[in-house]
N, C-alpha and C positions, 0 to 999 in steps of 0.2 A: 596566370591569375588563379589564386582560389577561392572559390565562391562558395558561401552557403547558398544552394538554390531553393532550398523551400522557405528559408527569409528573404532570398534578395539581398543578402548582403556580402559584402566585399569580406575576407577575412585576412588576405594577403596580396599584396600587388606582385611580390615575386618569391619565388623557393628554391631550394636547390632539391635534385632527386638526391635519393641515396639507395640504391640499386647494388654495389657493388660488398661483400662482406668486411672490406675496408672504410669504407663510405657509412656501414650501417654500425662499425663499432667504436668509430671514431664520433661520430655524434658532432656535438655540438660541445664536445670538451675541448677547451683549453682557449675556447673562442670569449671575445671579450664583450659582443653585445647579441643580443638574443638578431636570431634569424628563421624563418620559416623552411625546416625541413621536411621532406616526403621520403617515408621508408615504406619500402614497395617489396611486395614479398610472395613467391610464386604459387602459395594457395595460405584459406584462411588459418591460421592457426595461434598458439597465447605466446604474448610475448613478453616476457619479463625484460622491464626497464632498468636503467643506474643515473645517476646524477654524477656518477663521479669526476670529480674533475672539471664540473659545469658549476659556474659562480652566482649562476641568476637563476630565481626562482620564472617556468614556462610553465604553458598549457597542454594539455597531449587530448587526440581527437584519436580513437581507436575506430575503421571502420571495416564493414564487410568488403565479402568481393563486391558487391552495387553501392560501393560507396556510400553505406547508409551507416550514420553514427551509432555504433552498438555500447560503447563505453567514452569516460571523462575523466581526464584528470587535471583541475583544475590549479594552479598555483603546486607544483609540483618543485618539492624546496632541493636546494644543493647539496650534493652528498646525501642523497636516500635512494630505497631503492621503491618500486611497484610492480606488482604480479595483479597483470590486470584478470577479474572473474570471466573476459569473452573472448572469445577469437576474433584477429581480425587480419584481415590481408593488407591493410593500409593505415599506418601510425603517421600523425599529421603533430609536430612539434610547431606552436603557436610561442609569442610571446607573452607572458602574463598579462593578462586581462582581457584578453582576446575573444574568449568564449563567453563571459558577463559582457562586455561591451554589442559583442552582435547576437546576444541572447541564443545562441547555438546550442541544441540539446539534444537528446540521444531523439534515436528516429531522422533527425536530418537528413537530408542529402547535402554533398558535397561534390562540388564537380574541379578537377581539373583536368590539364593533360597528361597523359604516361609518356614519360619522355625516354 
């Protein structure tokens, strides 16, 4: 489960890790309905995104090593790219509307497990 813990609220019932350099470039392309991915990365640093090849517009949670939300990118359209301004050791791939529905904002905390 992934939880906002400084609202209390749910943001995902389940997610898949993405850990592996196959796993983190493959994404969520060519997949046909949006899903909750964890891209897990072995210290903090910027990571420039793509939409390529993904058909639905999602949400992205950029956060530190403590899991605290440093950046957003909300409504993140098909075919673009984004070069986020922070570092962050942990990219959280939401579905759109995800981050306005549980009012989730930079400073958060964010708790799951490392799988």
């Amino acid at each position: 489960m992934l939880k906002n813990k400084t609202r209390n609220k749910v943001l995902a019932k389940t997610s898949k890790p993405c850990k592996s350099h196959l796993s983190k470039a493959i994404g969520l392309m060519f997949s046909i309905k949006p899903k909750t991915l964890i891209f897990t990365f072995n210290k903090e640093k910027i990571v420039p995104l793509h939409m390529f090849f993904v058909f639905y517009p999602i949400d992205v949670l950029f956060l530190d090593k403590n899991k605290k939300i440093v950046e957003i990118k909300e409504n993140f359209k098909p075919f673009t790219l984004h070069n986020p301004k922070n570092k962050a050791q942990y990219i959280i791939e939401l579905p759109k509307g995800t981050i306005k529905q549980t009012k989730t904002g930079i400073g958060d905390t964010i708790s799951f497990k490392k799988e």
